[in-house]
C-alpha positions as CSV (number, residue, x, y, z in Angstrom):
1,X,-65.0,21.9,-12.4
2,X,-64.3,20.9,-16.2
3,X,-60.7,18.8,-16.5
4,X,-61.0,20.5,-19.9
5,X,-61.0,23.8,-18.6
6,X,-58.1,23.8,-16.4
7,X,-55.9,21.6,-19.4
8,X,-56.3,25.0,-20.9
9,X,-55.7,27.2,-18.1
10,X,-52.4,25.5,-17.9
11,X,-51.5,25.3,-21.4
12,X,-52.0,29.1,-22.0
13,X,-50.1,29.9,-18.9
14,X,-47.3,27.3,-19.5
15,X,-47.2,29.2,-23.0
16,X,-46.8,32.7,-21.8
17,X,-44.2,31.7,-19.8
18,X,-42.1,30.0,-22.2
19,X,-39.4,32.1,-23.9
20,X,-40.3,33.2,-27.1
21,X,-38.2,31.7,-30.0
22,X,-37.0,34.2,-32.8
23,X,-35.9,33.3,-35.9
24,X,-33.1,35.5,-36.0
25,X,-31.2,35.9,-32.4
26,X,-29.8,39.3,-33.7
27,X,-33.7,41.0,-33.1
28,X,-34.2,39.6,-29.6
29,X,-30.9,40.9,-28.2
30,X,-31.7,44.4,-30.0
31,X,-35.3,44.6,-28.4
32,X,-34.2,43.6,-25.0
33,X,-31.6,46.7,-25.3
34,X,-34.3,48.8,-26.4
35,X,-37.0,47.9,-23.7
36,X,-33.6,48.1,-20.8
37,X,-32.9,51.7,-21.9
38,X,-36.4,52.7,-21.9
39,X,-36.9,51.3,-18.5
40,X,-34.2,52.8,-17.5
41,X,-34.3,56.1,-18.8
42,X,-38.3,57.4,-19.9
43,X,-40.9,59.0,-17.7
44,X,-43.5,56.7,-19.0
45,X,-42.6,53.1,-18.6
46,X,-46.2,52.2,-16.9
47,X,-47.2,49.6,-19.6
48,X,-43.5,48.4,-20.6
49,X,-43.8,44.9,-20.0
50,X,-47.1,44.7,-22.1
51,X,-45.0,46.8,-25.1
52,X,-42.0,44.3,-24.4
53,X,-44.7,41.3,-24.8
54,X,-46.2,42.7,-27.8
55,X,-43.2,43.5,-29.6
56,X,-41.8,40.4,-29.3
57,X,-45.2,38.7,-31.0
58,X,-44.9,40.4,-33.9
59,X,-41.0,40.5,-34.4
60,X,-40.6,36.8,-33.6
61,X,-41.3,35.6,-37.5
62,X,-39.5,38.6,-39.2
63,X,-35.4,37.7,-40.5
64,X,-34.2,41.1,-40.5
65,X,-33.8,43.9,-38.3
66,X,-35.0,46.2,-41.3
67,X,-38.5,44.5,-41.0
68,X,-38.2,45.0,-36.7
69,X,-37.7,49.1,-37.1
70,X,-41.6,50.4,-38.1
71,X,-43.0,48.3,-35.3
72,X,-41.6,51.2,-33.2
73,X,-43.8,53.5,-34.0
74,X,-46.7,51.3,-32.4
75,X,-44.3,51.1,-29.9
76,X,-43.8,54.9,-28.8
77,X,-47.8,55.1,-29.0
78,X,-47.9,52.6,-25.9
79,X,-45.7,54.6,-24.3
80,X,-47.4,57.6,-25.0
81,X,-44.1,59.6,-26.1
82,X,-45.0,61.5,-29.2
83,X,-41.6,63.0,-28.2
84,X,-39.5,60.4,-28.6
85,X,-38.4,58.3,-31.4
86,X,-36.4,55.1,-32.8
87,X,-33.2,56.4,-35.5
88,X,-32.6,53.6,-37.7
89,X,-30.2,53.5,-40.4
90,X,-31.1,57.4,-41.0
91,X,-34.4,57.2,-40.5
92,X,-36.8,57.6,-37.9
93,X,-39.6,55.5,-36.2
94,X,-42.0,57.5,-33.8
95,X,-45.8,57.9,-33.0
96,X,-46.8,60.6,-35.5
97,X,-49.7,62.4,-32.8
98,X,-51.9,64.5,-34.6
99,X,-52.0,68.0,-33.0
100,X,-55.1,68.8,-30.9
101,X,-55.6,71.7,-33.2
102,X,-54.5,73.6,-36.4
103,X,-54.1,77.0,-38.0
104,X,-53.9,76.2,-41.8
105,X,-52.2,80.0,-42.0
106,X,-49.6,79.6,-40.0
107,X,-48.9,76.3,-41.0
108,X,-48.3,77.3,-44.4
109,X,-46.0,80.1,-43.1
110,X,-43.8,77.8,-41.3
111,X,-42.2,76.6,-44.9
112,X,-41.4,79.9,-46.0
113,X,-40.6,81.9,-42.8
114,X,-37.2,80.8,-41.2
115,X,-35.3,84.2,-39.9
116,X,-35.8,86.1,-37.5
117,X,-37.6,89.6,-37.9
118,X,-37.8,92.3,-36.3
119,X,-39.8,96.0,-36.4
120,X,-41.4,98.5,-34.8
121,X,-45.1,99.1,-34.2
122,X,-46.8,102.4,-33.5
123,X,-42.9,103.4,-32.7
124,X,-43.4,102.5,-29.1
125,X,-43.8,98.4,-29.2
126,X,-41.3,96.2,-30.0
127,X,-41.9,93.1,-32.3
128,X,-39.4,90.4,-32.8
129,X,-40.2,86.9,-34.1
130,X,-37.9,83.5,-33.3
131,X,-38.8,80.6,-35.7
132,X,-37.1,77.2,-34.6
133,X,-33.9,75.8,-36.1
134,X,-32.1,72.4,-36.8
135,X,-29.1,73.2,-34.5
136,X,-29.4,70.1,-32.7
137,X,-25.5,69.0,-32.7
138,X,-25.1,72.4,-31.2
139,X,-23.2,73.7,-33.7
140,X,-25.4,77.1,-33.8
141,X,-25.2,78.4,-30.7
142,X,-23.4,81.6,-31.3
143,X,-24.9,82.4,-34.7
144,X,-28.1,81.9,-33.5
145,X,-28.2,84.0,-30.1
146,X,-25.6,86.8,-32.2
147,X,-28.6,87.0,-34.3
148,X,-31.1,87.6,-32.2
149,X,-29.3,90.0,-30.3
150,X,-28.6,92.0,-33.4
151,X,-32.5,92.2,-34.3
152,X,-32.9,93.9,-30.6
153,X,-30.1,96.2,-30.8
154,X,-31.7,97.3,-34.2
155,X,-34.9,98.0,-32.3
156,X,-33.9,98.8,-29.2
157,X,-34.6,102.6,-27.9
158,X,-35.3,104.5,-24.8
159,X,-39.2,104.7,-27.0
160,X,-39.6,101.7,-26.2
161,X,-42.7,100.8,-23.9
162,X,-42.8,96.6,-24.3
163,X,-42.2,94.0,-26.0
164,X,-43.5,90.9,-28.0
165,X,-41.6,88.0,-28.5
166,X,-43.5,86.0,-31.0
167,X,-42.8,82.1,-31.1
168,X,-45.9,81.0,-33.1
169,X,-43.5,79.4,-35.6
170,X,-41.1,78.0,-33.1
171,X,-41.7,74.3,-33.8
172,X,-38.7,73.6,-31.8
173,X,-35.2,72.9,-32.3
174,X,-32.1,73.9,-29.6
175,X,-33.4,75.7,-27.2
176,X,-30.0,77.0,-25.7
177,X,-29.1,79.8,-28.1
178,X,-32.8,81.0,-28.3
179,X,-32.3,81.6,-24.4
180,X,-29.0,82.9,-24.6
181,X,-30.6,85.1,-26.8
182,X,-33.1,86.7,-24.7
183,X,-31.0,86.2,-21.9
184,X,-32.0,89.9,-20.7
185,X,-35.7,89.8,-21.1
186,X,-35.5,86.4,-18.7
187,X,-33.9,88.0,-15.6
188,X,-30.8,88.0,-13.9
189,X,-29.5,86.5,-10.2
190,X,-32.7,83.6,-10.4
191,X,-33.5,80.2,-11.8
192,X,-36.2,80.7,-14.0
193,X,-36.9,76.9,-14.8
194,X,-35.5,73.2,-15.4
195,X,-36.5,69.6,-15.6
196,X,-37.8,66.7,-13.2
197,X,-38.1,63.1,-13.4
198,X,-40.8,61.1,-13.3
199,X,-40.2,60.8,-9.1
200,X,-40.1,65.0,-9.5
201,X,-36.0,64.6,-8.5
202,X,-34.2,67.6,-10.0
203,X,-32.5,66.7,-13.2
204,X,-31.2,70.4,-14.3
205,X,-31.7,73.9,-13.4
206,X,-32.0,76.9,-15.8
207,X,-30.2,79.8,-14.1
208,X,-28.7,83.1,-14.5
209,X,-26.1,84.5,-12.0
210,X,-24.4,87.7,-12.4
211,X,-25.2,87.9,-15.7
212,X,-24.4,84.0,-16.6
213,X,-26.3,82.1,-18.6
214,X,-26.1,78.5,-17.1
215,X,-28.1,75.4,-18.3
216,X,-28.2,72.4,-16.6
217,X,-24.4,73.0,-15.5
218,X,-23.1,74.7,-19.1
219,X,-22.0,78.2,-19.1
220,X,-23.5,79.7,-22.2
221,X,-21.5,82.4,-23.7
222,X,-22.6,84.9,-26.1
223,X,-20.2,87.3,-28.1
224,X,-22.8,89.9,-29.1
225,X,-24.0,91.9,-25.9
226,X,-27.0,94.8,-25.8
227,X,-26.3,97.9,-26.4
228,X,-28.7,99.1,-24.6
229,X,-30.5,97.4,-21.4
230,X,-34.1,95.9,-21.6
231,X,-35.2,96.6,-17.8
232,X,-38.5,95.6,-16.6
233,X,-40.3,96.2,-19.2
234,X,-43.4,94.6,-20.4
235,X,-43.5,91.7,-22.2
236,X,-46.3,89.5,-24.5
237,X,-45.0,86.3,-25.5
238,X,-47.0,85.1,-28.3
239,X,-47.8,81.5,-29.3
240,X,-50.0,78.7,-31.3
241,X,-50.9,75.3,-31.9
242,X,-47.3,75.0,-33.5
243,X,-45.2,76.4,-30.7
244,X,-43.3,73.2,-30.0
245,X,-40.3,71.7,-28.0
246,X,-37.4,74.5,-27.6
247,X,-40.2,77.3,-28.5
248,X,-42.6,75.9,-25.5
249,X,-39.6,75.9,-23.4
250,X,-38.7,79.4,-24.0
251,X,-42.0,80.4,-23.5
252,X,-42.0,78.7,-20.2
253,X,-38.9,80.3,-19.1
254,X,-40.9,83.7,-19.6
255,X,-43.8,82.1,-17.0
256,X,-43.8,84.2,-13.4
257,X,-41.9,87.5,-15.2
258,X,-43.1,90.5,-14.0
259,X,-45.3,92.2,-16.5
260,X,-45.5,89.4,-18.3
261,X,-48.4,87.4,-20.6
262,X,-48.6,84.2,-22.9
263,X,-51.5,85.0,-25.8
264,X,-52.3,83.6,-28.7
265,X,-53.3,79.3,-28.9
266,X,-52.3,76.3,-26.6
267,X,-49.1,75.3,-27.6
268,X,-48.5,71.4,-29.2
269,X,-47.2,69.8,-26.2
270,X,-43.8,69.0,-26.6
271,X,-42.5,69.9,-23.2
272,X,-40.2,67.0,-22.3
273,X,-36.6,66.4,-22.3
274,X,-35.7,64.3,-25.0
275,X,-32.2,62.3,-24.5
276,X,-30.6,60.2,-27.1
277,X,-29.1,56.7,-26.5
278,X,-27.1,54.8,-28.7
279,X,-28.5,50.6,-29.3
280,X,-26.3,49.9,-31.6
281,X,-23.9,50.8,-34.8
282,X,-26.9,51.9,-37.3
283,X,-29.5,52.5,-34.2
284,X,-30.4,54.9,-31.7
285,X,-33.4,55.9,-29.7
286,X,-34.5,58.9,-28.5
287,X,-37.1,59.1,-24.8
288,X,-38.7,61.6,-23.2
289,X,-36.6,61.7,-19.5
290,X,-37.8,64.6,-17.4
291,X,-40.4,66.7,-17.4
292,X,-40.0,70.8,-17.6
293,X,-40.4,73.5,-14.8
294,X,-40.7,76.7,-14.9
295,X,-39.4,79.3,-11.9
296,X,-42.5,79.0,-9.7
297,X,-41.6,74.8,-10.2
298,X,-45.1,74.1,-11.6
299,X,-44.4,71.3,-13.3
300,X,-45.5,70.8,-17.0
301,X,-46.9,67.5,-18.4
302,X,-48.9,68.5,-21.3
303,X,-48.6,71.4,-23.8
304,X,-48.9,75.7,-22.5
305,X,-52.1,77.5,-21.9
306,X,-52.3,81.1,-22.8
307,X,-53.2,83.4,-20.5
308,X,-55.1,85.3,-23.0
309,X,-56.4,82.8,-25.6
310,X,-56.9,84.3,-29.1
311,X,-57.5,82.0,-31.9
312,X,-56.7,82.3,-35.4
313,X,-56.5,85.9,-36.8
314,X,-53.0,85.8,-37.6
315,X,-51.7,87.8,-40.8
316,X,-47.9,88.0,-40.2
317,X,-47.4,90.1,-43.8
318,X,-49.6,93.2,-41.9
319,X,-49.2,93.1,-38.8
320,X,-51.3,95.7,-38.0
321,X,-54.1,93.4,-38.9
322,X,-52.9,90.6,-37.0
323,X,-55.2,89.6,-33.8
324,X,-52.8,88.3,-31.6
325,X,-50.8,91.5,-32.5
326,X,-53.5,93.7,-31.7
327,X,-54.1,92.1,-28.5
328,X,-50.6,91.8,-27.2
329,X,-50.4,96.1,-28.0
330,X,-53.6,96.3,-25.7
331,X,-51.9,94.5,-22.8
332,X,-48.9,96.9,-23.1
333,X,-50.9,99.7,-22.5
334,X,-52.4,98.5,-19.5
């Protein structure tokens, strides 16, 4: 065999082995923390070493932490966590993931339309709508849920033959006070849903007992209460390509109701935990942890099929024209 050959063999493997040397100590130490608490912590840690490897190739010649922070986003599309992201001096560093489809109407109404709204149609349906929200330091909660209790009471009649529950601009948010919201429509004395790990161990349970709201081991209150009760009543929960993060798991906790269907588009697969974890002063990053389940504990690793798909069509300033409107009424009357 060629001496050459094998001289190189060994060179390239002594290399590889050889700690790499960085210019400034400061970025090694703050990578290593980074890889340890995704190790530690995400479902998806199949290629890690490769992502520790390749980040420390191209961070090795840089002199400033500053320079280090972008690389992340190459770094969260190894890992294949659209979810998750680095927070870096106030701003953020994740793998932006084109959705797998679009609806240029709706997308357009998600600048303008932020409140909730609520009506009546044909006298005998009732239409509510839940946008997201930025309550992520839980700060909301009660105004939130007091909200959307308020549009039901406003609609709420012994009329009243079904319901639909329209998340379609739900990109996401805090998904505790849209549940505690609709806290009613969800059941009472079950657990409709929760998350598992990457091994499928429990990791939280969504439950309501006697009435009780209680999320992975929080009581949620709620100050405003129905004045009248919803029952077993039909239900349409609609959704689209945007219907992300706390508005997938919403619709999730509506999976294996009685009387119960998911229309509209395949929602934009967001349906992870997400768990923050600090690395430093100026430096956090957020990982996707556990995966969601809903009350039949099917378990959900990529976005929401409908059961009824009905694409495009929406007109949210008549709804009487809207298709996914029109369909959800015809499933009502059945």
């Amino acid at each position: 065999m060629n001496k050459n050959f094998l001289l190189a063999c060994f060179l390239l493997i002594s290399t590889s082995l050889m700690p790499q040397q960085f210019k400034n100590d400061s970025i090694k130490d703050f990578i290593d923390k980074s890889i340890e608490l995704i190790r530690l912590n995400s479902i998806h840690t199949e290629n890690l070493d490769l992502i520790k490897s390749e980040l420390y190739n191209r961070s090795k010649d840089v002199q400033s932490l500053d320079q280090v922070a972008p690389f992340y986003k190459e770094v969260f599309k190894d890992l294949n966590d659209h979810h998750g992201s680095l927070k870096y001096k106030g701003k953020t560093y994740g793998w932006d993931k084109a959705l797998a489809a679009s609806n240029p109407y709706l997308k357009n109404k998600i600048k303008s339309e932020d409140k909730v709204v609520s009506t009546l149609i044909d006298k005998r349906f009732a239409y509510i709508r839940i946008p997201g929200n930025n309550d992520f330091a839980f700060k909301k909660v009660d105004s939130i849920a007091n909200d959307i209790v308020s549009h039901i009471n406003n609609i709420n009649s012994n009329k009243i033959k079904g319901w639909i529950i329209d998340l379609r601009l739900n990109t996401g948010g805090n998904m505790y006070p849209i549940l505690l919201g609709l806290k009613e429509f969800i059941g009472n004395d079950i657990a409709f849903g929760g998350f598992r790990d990457s091994q499928n161990q429990p990791t939280g349970n969504w439950e309501i007992k006697a009435g009780k709201m209680i999320i992975d081991g929080v009581e949620l209150e709620r100050k405003l209460v129905l004045k009248r009760p919803i029952g077993n009543l039909p239900v349409v929960v609609l959704t689209s390509c945007y219907t992300a993060s706390a508005g997938e798991m919403t619709a999730i906790s509506f999976i294996g109701r009685d009387k119960t269907f998911i229309a509209g588009e395949a929602t934009a697969n967001y349906t992870t935990a997400v768990q923050g974890f600090n690395i430093n002063k100026v430096a956090g990053i957020n990982l996707s942890t556990d995966y969601v389940v809903d009350r039949n504990q099917k378990v959900y690793k990529s976005n929401i099929t409908p059961d009824i798909e009905v694409m495009g069509g929406d007109n949210l300033d008549n709804l009487d024209k809207d298709r996914k409107i029109i369909k959800a009424i015809q499933l009502l009357k059945k």
